[in-house]
C-alpha positions in Angstrom: -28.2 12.9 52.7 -27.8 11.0 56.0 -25.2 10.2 57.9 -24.0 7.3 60.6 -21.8 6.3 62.8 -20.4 2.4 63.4 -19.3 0.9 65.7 -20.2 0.1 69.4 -19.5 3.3 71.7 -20.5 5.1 68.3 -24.3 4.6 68.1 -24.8 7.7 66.3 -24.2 11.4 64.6 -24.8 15.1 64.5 -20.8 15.8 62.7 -17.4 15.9 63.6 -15.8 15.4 60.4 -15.8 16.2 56.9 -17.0 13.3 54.3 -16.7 13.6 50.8 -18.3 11.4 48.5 -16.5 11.8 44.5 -17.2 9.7 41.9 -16.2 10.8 38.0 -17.4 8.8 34.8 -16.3 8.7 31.8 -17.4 7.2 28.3 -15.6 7.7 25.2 -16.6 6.8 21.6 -15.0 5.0 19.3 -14.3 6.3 15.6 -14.3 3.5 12.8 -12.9 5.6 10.6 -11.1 9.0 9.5 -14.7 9.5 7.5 -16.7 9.5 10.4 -16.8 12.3 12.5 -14.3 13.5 14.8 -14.9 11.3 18.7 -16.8 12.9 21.3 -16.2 12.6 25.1 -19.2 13.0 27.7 -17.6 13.4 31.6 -20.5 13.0 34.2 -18.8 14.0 37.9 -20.8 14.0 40.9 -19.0 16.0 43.8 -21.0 15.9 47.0 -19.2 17.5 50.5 -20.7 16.4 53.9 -19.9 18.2 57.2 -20.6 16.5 59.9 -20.5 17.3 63.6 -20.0 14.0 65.5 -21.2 12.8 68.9 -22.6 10.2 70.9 -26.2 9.7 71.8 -25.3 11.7 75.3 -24.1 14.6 73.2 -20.5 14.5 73.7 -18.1 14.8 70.9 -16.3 12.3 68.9 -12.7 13.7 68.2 -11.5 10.7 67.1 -13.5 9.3 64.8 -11.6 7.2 62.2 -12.7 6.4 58.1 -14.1 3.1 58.7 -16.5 4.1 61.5 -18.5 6.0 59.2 -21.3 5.4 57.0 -22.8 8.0 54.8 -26.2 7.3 53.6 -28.3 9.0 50.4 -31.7 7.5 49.8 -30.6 4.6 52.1 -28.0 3.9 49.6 -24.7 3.6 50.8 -22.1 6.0 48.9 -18.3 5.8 48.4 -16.7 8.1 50.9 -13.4 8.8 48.2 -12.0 11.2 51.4 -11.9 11.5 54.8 -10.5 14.4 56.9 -10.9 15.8 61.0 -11.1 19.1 61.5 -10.7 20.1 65.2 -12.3 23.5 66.1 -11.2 25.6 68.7 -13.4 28.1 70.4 -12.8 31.1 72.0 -9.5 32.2 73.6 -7.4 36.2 74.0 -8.0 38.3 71.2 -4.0 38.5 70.9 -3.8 35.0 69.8 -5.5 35.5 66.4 -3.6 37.1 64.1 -5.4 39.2 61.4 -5.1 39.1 57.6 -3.5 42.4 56.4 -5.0 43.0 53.1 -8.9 42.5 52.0 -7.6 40.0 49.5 -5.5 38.5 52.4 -8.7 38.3 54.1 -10.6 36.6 51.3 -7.5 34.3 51.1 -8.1 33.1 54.6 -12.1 32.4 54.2 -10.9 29.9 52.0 -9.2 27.5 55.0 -11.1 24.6 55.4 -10.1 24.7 59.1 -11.8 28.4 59.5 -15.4 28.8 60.4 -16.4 31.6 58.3 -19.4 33.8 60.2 -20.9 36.3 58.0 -23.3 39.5 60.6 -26.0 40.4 58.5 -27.6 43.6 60.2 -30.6 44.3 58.2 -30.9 48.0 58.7 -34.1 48.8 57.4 -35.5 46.1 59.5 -34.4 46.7 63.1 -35.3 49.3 65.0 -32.9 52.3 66.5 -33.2 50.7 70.2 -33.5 47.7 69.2 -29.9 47.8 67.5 -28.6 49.6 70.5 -29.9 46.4 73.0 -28.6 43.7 70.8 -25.0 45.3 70.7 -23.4 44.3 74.2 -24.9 40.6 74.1 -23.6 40.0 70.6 -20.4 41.3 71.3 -19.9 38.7 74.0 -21.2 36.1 71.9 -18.7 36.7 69.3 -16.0 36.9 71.3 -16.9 33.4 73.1 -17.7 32.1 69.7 -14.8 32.7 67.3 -11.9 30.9 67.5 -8.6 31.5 66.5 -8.4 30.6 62.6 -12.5 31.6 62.2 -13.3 34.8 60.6 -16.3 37.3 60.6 -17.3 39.8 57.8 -20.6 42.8 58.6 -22.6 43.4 55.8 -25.3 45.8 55.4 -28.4 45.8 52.6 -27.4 48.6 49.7 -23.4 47.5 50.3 -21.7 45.4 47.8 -20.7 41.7 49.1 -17.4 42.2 46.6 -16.7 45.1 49.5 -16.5 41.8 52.0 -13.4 41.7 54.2 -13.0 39.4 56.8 -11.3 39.7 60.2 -10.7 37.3 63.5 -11.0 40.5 65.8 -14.3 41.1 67.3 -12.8 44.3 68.5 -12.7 45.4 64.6 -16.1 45.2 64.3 -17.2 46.5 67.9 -17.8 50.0 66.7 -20.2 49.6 64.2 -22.4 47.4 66.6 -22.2 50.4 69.3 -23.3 52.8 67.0 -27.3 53.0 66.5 -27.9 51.9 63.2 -31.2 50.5 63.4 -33.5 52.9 61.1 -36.5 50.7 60.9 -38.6 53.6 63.1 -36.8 56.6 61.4 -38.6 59.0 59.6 -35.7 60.0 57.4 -36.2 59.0 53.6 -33.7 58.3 50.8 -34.5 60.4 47.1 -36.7 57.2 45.8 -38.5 57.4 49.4 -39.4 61.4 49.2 -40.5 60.9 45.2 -42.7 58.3 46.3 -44.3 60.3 49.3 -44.7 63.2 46.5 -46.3 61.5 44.1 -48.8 59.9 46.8 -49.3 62.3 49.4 -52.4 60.9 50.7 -53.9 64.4 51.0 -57.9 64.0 50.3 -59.7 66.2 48.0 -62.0 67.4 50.0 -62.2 67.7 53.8 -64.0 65.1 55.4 -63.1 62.5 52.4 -60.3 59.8 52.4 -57.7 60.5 50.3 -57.5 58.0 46.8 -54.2 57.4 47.2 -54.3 56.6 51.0 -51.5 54.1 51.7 -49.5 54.0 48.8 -46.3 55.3 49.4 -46.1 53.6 53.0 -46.4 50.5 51.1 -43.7 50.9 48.2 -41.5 52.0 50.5 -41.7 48.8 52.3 -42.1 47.1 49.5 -38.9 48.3 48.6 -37.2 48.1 51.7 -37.6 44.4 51.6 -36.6 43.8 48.4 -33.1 45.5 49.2 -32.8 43.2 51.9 -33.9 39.8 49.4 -31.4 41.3 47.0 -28.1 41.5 49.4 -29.4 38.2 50.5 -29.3 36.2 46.9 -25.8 38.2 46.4 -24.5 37.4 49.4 -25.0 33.5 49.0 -24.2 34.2 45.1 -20.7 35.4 46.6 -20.3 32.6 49.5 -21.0 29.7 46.9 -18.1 30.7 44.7 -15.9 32.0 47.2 -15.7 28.9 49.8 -16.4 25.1 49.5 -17.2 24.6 53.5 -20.0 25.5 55.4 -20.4 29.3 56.0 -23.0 31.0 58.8 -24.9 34.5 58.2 -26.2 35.4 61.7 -28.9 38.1 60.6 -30.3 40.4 63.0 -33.8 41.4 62.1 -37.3 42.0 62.8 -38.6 40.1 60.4 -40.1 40.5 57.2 -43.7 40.7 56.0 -42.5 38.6 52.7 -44.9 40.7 50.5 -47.1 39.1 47.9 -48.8 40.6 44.4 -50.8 43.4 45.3 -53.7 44.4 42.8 -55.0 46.8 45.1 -51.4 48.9 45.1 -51.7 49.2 41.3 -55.2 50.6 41.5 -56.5 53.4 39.6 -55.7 56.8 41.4 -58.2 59.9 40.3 -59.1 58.1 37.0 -55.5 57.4 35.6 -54.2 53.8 35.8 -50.8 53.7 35.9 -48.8 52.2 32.1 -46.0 49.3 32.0 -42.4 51.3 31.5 -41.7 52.2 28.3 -38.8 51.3 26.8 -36.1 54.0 26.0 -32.6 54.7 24.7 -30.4 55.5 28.1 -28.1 58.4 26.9 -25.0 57.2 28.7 -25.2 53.7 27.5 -26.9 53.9 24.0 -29.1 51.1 25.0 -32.4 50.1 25.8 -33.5 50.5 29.0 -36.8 50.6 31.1 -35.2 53.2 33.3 -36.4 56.6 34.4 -34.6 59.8 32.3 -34.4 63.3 33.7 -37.6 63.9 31.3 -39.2 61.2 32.4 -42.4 62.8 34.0 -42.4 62.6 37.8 -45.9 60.7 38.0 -45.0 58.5 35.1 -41.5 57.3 37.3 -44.0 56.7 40.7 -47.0 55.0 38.3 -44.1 52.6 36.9 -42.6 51.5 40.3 -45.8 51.1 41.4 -47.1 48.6 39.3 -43.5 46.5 39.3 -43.6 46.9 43.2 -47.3 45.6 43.1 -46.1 42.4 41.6 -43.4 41.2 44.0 -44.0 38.0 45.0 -41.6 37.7 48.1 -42.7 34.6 49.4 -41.8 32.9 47.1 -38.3 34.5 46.2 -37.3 33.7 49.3 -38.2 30.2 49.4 -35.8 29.9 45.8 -33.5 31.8 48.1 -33.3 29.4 51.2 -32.9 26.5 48.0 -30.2 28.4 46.8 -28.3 28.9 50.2 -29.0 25.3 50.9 -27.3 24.2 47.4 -24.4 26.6 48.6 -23.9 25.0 51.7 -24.7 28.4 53.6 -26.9 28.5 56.5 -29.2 31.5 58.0 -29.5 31.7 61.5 -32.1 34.8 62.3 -32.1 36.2 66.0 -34.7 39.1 66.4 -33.2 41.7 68.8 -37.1 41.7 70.4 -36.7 38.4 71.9 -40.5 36.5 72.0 -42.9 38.5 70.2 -46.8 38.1 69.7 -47.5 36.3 66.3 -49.8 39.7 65.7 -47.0 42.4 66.4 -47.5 45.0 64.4 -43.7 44.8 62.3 -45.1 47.8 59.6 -43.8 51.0 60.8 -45.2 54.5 59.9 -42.6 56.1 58.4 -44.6 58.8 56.0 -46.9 60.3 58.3 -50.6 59.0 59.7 -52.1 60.4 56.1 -50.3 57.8 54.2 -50.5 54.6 56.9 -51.8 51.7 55.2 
Protein backbone atom coordinates (compact mmCIF):
# COMPACT_ATOMS: atom_id res chain seq x y z
CA UNK A 1 0.00 0.00 0.00
CA UNK A 2 1.38 3.47 -0.87
CA UNK A 3 0.28 6.52 -0.29
CA UNK A 4 0.58 10.31 -1.96
CA UNK A 5 -0.04 13.57 -1.62
CA UNK A 6 -1.22 16.19 -4.53
CA UNK A 7 -1.01 19.12 -5.03
CA UNK A 8 1.82 21.79 -5.15
CA UNK A 9 2.99 22.73 -1.50
CA UNK A 10 2.06 18.85 -0.97
CA UNK A 11 4.88 17.04 -2.72
CA UNK A 12 4.63 14.19 -0.44
CA UNK A 13 3.63 11.77 2.70
CA UNK A 14 4.58 10.02 5.90
CA UNK A 15 0.41 10.38 7.44
CA UNK A 16 -1.78 12.79 8.82
CA UNK A 17 -5.03 11.30 8.10
CA UNK A 18 -6.96 8.26 8.08
CA UNK A 19 -7.91 6.72 4.36
CA UNK A 20 -10.19 4.10 3.99
CA UNK A 21 -10.54 2.37 0.86
CA UNK A 22 -14.29 0.01 0.83
CA UNK A 23 -15.57 -1.57 -1.83
CA UNK A 24 -18.48 -4.48 -1.50
CA UNK A 25 -19.71 -6.81 -4.38
CA UNK A 26 -22.40 -8.51 -4.91
CA UNK A 27 -23.80 -11.17 -7.45
CA UNK A 28 -26.98 -12.89 -7.15
CA UNK A 29 -28.39 -15.80 -9.07
CA UNK A 30 -31.26 -16.16 -10.75
CA UNK A 31 -33.85 -19.13 -10.27
CA UNK A 32 -35.93 -20.20 -13.40
CA UNK A 33 -37.99 -21.99 -11.56
CA UNK A 34 -39.64 -23.18 -8.15
CA UNK A 35 -37.93 -26.76 -9.30
CA UNK A 36 -34.56 -25.53 -9.23
CA UNK A 37 -32.89 -25.09 -6.28
CA UNK A 38 -33.39 -22.47 -3.84
CA UNK A 39 -30.90 -18.87 -5.04
CA UNK A 40 -27.65 -18.43 -3.67
CA UNK A 41 -25.88 -15.14 -2.83
CA UNK A 42 -21.86 -14.77 -2.85
CA UNK A 43 -20.86 -11.11 -1.04
CA UNK A 44 -17.01 -10.45 -1.70
CA UNK A 45 -16.12 -7.10 0.59
CA UNK A 46 -12.75 -5.75 0.64
CA UNK A 47 -12.14 -3.37 3.71
CA UNK A 48 -8.65 -1.89 3.78
CA UNK A 49 -7.87 1.16 6.63
CA UNK A 50 -4.80 3.36 5.96
CA UNK A 51 -3.30 5.66 8.62
CA UNK A 52 -1.33 8.00 7.46
CA UNK A 53 0.90 10.70 9.09
CA UNK A 54 1.17 13.59 6.64
CA UNK A 55 3.95 16.09 6.01
CA UNK A 56 5.91 17.87 3.63
CA UNK A 57 9.20 16.96 2.19
CA UNK A 58 10.92 19.37 5.18
CA UNK A 59 9.07 17.24 7.73
CA UNK A 60 6.47 19.51 8.89
CA UNK A 61 2.96 18.49 9.35
CA UNK A 62 0.03 18.79 7.18
CA UNK A 63 -3.05 19.55 9.43
CA UNK A 64 -5.10 20.41 6.80
CA UNK A 65 -5.02 18.20 4.39
CA UNK A 66 -8.33 17.92 2.40
CA UNK A 67 -10.01 14.48 0.33
CA UNK A 68 -8.97 15.52 -2.95
CA UNK A 69 -5.24 16.10 -2.21
CA UNK A 70 -4.79 12.50 -1.65
CA UNK A 71 -3.96 9.69 -3.62
CA UNK A 72 -3.74 6.24 -2.24
CA UNK A 73 -1.77 3.83 -4.24
CA UNK A 74 -1.76 -0.36 -4.14
CA UNK A 75 0.30 -2.00 -6.76
CA UNK A 76 0.47 1.44 -8.52
CA UNK A 77 -3.14 1.09 -8.88
CA UNK A 78 -5.12 3.85 -7.78
CA UNK A 79 -7.98 2.77 -5.24
CA UNK A 80 -11.36 4.38 -4.31
CA UNK A 81 -10.89 6.26 -1.11
CA UNK A 82 -14.92 5.59 0.04
CA UNK A 83 -13.92 7.86 3.43
CA UNK A 84 -11.95 10.42 4.55
CA UNK A 85 -11.42 11.67 8.17
CA UNK A 86 -8.43 14.13 10.20
CA UNK A 87 -7.62 13.14 13.30
CA UNK A 88 -5.56 15.78 15.23
CA UNK A 89 -3.35 14.46 18.08
CA UNK A 90 -2.43 16.14 20.97
CA UNK A 91 0.70 15.45 22.96
CA UNK A 92 1.52 15.82 26.26
CA UNK A 93 -0.02 18.28 28.69
CA UNK A 94 -0.90 18.14 33.11
CA UNK A 95 -1.80 14.95 34.16
CA UNK A 96 -5.08 16.66 35.61
CA UNK A 97 -6.38 17.25 32.16
CA UNK A 98 -7.01 13.56 31.29
CA UNK A 99 -9.64 12.09 32.86
CA UNK A 100 -9.55 8.41 33.59
CA UNK A 101 -12.07 5.58 32.72
CA UNK A 102 -13.59 4.28 35.94
CA UNK A 103 -14.23 0.68 35.20
CA UNK A 104 -11.89 -1.90 33.29
CA UNK A 105 -14.73 -2.29 30.83
CA UNK A 106 -14.89 1.62 30.83
CA UNK A 107 -11.31 1.38 29.94
CA UNK A 108 -11.77 -1.12 27.12
CA UNK A 109 -14.62 1.13 26.01
CA UNK A 110 -12.18 4.03 25.51
CA UNK A 111 -9.35 1.99 23.49
CA UNK A 112 -11.91 1.81 21.10
CA UNK A 113 -11.88 5.90 20.06
CA UNK A 114 -10.47 6.38 16.92
CA UNK A 115 -9.02 9.67 18.25
CA UNK A 116 -6.98 7.70 21.13
CA UNK A 117 -3.55 6.40 20.52
CA UNK A 118 -3.58 3.20 22.28
CA UNK A 119 0.17 2.35 23.84
CA UNK A 120 0.41 -1.13 25.00
CA UNK A 121 4.27 -1.49 27.85
CA UNK A 122 5.30 -4.85 27.23
CA UNK A 123 8.04 -5.57 30.09
CA UNK A 124 9.32 -8.91 29.28
CA UNK A 125 10.31 -10.03 32.68
CA UNK A 126 12.26 -13.00 32.05
CA UNK A 127 14.22 -11.08 29.62
CA UNK A 128 15.53 -7.96 31.34
CA UNK A 129 17.74 -7.96 33.91
CA UNK A 130 17.08 -6.70 37.78
CA UNK A 131 19.31 -3.39 37.08
CA UNK A 132 18.53 -3.21 33.98
CA UNK A 133 14.71 -2.74 34.92
CA UNK A 134 15.66 -0.37 37.63
CA UNK A 135 17.80 2.08 34.90
CA UNK A 136 15.07 2.06 32.33
CA UNK A 137 12.36 3.16 34.95
CA UNK A 138 12.99 7.08 35.38
CA UNK A 139 13.68 7.68 31.48
CA UNK A 140 10.54 5.84 30.55
CA UNK A 141 8.52 7.59 32.91
CA UNK A 142 9.41 10.85 31.38
CA UNK A 143 8.82 9.60 28.07
CA UNK A 144 5.35 8.59 28.75
CA UNK A 145 4.44 11.41 30.30
CA UNK A 146 5.72 13.72 27.26
CA UNK A 147 4.15 11.17 25.00
CA UNK A 148 0.53 10.60 25.91
CA UNK A 149 -1.88 12.91 25.25
CA UNK A 150 -4.99 13.56 26.71
CA UNK A 151 -7.54 11.02 25.01
CA UNK A 152 -4.47 8.23 24.46
CA UNK A 153 -4.30 5.32 26.74
CA UNK A 154 -1.56 2.91 28.11
CA UNK A 155 -2.09 -0.74 29.33
CA UNK A 156 1.40 -2.94 31.20
CA UNK A 157 1.36 -6.38 30.53
CA UNK A 158 3.60 -8.95 31.70
CA UNK A 159 4.46 -12.70 30.02
CA UNK A 160 2.26 -15.49 32.25
CA UNK A 161 -0.62 -12.57 32.73
CA UNK A 162 -3.83 -12.82 30.73
CA UNK A 163 -4.30 -9.93 28.01
CA UNK A 164 -8.31 -10.31 28.99
CA UNK A 165 -6.82 -8.85 32.47
CA UNK A 166 -5.90 -5.63 30.14
CA UNK A 167 -7.11 -2.24 31.53
CA UNK A 168 -6.20 0.84 30.16
CA UNK A 169 -5.44 4.21 31.83
CA UNK A 170 -4.37 8.00 30.58
CA UNK A 171 -2.31 8.44 34.02
CA UNK A 172 1.27 7.69 33.77
CA UNK A 173 1.20 8.10 37.43
CA UNK A 174 -0.98 4.78 37.60
CA UNK A 175 1.48 2.83 36.22
CA UNK A 176 4.62 4.57 37.94
CA UNK A 177 4.88 2.05 40.66
CA UNK A 178 5.30 -0.96 38.90
CA UNK A 179 8.12 0.55 36.76
CA UNK A 180 9.95 1.65 40.16
CA UNK A 181 9.83 -1.59 41.55
CA UNK A 182 12.74 -4.09 40.27
CA UNK A 183 11.16 -6.55 38.26
CA UNK A 184 13.68 -7.60 35.98
CA UNK A 185 14.48 -11.42 36.86
CA UNK A 186 16.43 -12.25 33.82
CA UNK A 187 19.75 -12.74 36.28
CA UNK A 188 17.75 -14.23 39.34
CA UNK A 189 18.43 -17.44 40.48
CA UNK A 190 14.98 -18.13 41.77
CA UNK A 191 12.97 -20.87 39.83
CA UNK A 192 9.23 -21.47 39.34
CA UNK A 193 7.99 -25.54 40.13
CA UNK A 194 8.50 -26.46 36.16
CA UNK A 195 12.15 -24.74 36.66
CA UNK A 196 13.23 -26.83 39.91
CA UNK A 197 11.77 -30.29 38.24
CA UNK A 198 13.79 -29.58 35.32
CA UNK A 199 17.07 -28.88 37.34
CA UNK A 200 16.14 -32.27 39.29
CA UNK A 201 15.78 -34.30 36.67
CA UNK A 202 19.10 -32.91 34.94
CA UNK A 203 21.38 -32.05 37.60
CA UNK A 204 24.45 -32.12 35.67
CA UNK A 205 26.25 -33.97 38.36
CA UNK A 206 28.98 -36.36 36.55
CA UNK A 207 29.34 -39.95 37.46
CA UNK A 208 32.56 -40.00 38.32
CA UNK A 209 34.94 -37.32 39.41
CA UNK A 210 37.01 -35.95 36.75
CA UNK A 211 34.14 -36.84 34.02
CA UNK A 212 31.58 -34.40 32.44
CA UNK A 213 28.38 -35.00 33.45
CA UNK A 214 25.79 -36.65 30.39
CA UNK A 215 23.28 -34.41 31.05
CA UNK A 216 25.54 -31.20 31.16
CA UNK A 217 23.43 -28.30 29.96
CA UNK A 218 20.09 -29.53 29.81
CA UNK A 219 18.06 -27.86 32.16
CA UNK A 220 19.79 -24.38 31.52
CA UNK A 221 18.57 -24.78 28.11
CA UNK A 222 14.71 -25.80 28.76
CA UNK A 223 14.40 -23.35 30.96
CA UNK A 224 15.27 -20.89 28.38
CA UNK A 225 13.70 -22.49 26.05
CA UNK A 226 10.80 -22.07 27.94
CA UNK A 227 11.21 -18.78 29.07
CA UNK A 228 11.00 -17.56 25.53
CA UNK A 229 8.27 -19.37 24.59
CA UNK A 230 6.12 -17.61 27.44
CA UNK A 231 7.20 -14.46 26.03
CA UNK A 232 6.11 -15.69 21.97
CA UNK A 233 2.97 -16.83 23.59
CA UNK A 234 1.77 -13.39 25.41
CA UNK A 235 3.03 -11.94 22.29
CA UNK A 236 0.50 -13.92 19.63
CA UNK A 237 -2.25 -13.24 22.46
CA UNK A 238 -1.68 -9.97 22.85
CA UNK A 239 -2.01 -9.11 19.00
CA UNK A 240 -4.87 -11.97 19.00
CA UNK A 241 -6.57 -9.45 21.66
CA UNK A 242 -5.61 -5.97 19.84
CA UNK A 243 -6.92 -7.24 16.42
CA UNK A 244 -10.37 -7.82 17.73
CA UNK A 245 -10.46 -5.24 20.21
CA UNK A 246 -9.57 -1.94 18.10
CA UNK A 247 -9.67 -1.07 14.30
CA UNK A 248 -6.76 1.75 14.46
CA UNK A 249 -3.29 1.42 14.84
CA UNK A 250 -2.12 0.25 18.31
CA UNK A 251 1.89 0.45 19.70
CA UNK A 252 3.47 -2.34 22.13
CA UNK A 253 6.66 -0.62 23.39
CA UNK A 254 8.58 -3.85 24.69
CA UNK A 255 11.37 -3.59 26.92
CA UNK A 256 13.72 -6.45 26.51
CA UNK A 257 17.05 -7.88 26.05
CA UNK A 258 16.41 -9.73 23.28
CA UNK A 259 15.83 -13.09 22.45
CA UNK A 260 17.95 -15.94 21.19
CA UNK A 261 14.76 -17.11 18.89
CA UNK A 262 15.63 -20.79 19.54
CA UNK A 263 15.65 -23.31 16.72
CA UNK A 264 15.16 -27.47 16.69
CA UNK A 265 17.63 -28.86 18.82
CA UNK A 266 18.57 -32.62 18.23
CA UNK A 267 21.33 -32.36 20.52
CA UNK A 268 18.75 -31.40 23.58
CA UNK A 269 16.82 -34.58 22.92
CA UNK A 270 19.87 -36.76 23.14
CA UNK A 271 20.13 -39.88 24.79
CA UNK A 272 21.00 -39.39 28.67
CA UNK A 273 22.74 -42.68 30.40
CA UNK A 274 21.27 -45.08 27.66
CA UNK A 275 17.51 -44.05 27.83
CA UNK A 276 16.12 -41.90 25.01
CA UNK A 277 13.41 -39.99 26.09
CA UNK A 278 9.43 -41.33 24.43
CA UNK A 279 6.69 -38.90 22.69
CA UNK A 280 3.87 -38.19 25.56
CA UNK A 281 1.55 -40.71 25.91
CA UNK A 282 -1.79 -40.00 25.69
CA UNK A 283 -4.01 -40.26 28.81
CA UNK A 284 -7.49 -39.74 30.32
CA UNK A 285 -7.15 -36.34 32.55
CA UNK A 286 -9.32 -37.11 35.73
CA UNK A 287 -10.91 -33.73 36.03
CA UNK A 288 -11.91 -33.40 32.44
CA UNK A 289 -12.59 -37.10 31.24
CA UNK A 290 -10.65 -36.37 28.21
CA UNK A 291 -7.63 -37.05 26.38
CA UNK A 292 -4.79 -35.24 27.13
CA UNK A 293 -0.94 -35.44 26.68
CA UNK A 294 -0.53 -33.83 30.12
CA UNK A 295 1.50 -34.93 33.08
CA UNK A 296 -0.73 -36.78 36.08
CA UNK A 297 0.33 -36.98 39.70
CA UNK A 298 1.57 -40.70 38.62
CA UNK A 299 3.13 -39.66 35.92
CA UNK A 300 6.86 -40.61 36.70
CA UNK A 301 9.10 -37.60 37.44
CA UNK A 302 11.70 -38.55 34.60
CA UNK A 303 9.00 -39.47 32.14
CA UNK A 304 7.36 -35.53 32.77
CA UNK A 305 11.28 -33.94 32.15
CA UNK A 306 12.05 -36.71 29.04
CA UNK A 307 8.62 -35.40 27.49
CA UNK A 308 9.20 -31.57 27.78
CA UNK A 309 12.42 -32.23 26.64
CA UNK A 310 11.81 -33.53 23.45
CA UNK A 311 8.71 -30.89 22.63
CA UNK A 312 11.15 -28.13 23.88
CA UNK A 313 13.82 -29.53 21.49
CA UNK A 314 11.59 -28.90 18.61
CA UNK A 315 10.70 -25.27 18.88
CA UNK A 316 11.31 -23.53 16.03
CA UNK A 317 11.24 -19.81 17.29
CA UNK A 318 12.44 -18.22 14.32
CA UNK A 319 10.14 -18.89 12.53
CA UNK A 320 7.10 -18.37 14.94
CA UNK A 321 8.01 -15.14 15.29
CA UNK A 322 8.26 -14.23 11.81
CA UNK A 323 4.22 -15.67 11.47
CA UNK A 324 4.03 -13.47 14.52
CA UNK A 325 5.31 -10.05 13.10
CA UNK A 326 2.74 -11.25 9.83
CA UNK A 327 0.13 -11.46 12.21
CA UNK A 328 0.66 -8.05 14.02
CA UNK A 329 1.21 -6.57 10.69
CA UNK A 330 -2.37 -7.90 9.40
CA UNK A 331 -3.64 -6.50 12.83
CA UNK A 332 -2.39 -3.22 12.22
CA UNK A 333 -0.19 -3.39 15.52
CA UNK A 334 3.33 -2.32 15.58
CA UNK A 335 6.35 -3.51 17.96
CA UNK A 336 8.73 -1.05 18.81
CA UNK A 337 11.67 -2.88 21.05
CA UNK A 338 14.06 -0.64 23.21
CA UNK A 339 16.71 -2.64 25.09
CA UNK A 340 17.32 -1.04 28.58
CA UNK A 341 21.39 -1.83 27.66
CA UNK A 342 21.48 0.83 25.13
CA UNK A 343 24.26 -0.35 22.14
CA UNK A 344 25.42 -3.70 22.77
CA UNK A 345 28.11 -5.94 21.00
CA UNK A 346 26.45 -8.23 18.39
CA UNK A 347 28.46 -11.17 20.59
CA UNK A 348 26.94 -10.18 24.11
CA UNK A 349 26.49 -13.00 25.91
CA UNK A 350 22.17 -12.61 26.44
CA UNK A 351 22.16 -16.59 28.11
CA UNK A 352 22.21 -16.14 31.75
CA UNK A 353 23.25 -18.92 34.23
CA UNK A 354 20.57 -19.34 36.25
CA UNK A 355 21.05 -23.21 37.46
CA UNK A 356 24.46 -23.16 38.62
CA UNK A 357 28.01 -23.52 36.55
CA UNK A 358 27.28 -27.58 36.57
CA UNK A 359 24.46 -27.14 34.28
CA UNK A 360 25.75 -23.96 31.94
CA UNK A 361 25.42 -24.85 28.38
Amino acid sequence: MFTRLTGGRRQFATAAAIAIAFAIAGTPIRTASQDQPRPTFRTEANYVRVDAYATTKDGVPIDDLRRDEFELLEDRVPQTIDQFATVRIQGGGPPTARSDPRTPEESRQAATDSRARVFILFLDVMNIDRTASIRIAKPLTEALRNLLGPDDLLAVVMPGISVRALTFTRQVATIENALNNPWGARDSVALDPVERRYAECYPGVPDKPGEIAPDRGIAQEMILRRREAQTLDSFESLVTYLRDAREERRAVITITNGWRLYRPNDNLGRSIRGTVPTVPQVTIGPQTGRLTTEPTSETPRASTCDTDRLRLASLDHGARFRQILDQANRANVSFYPIDPRGIVPFDDDIVPLLVSDRTRC
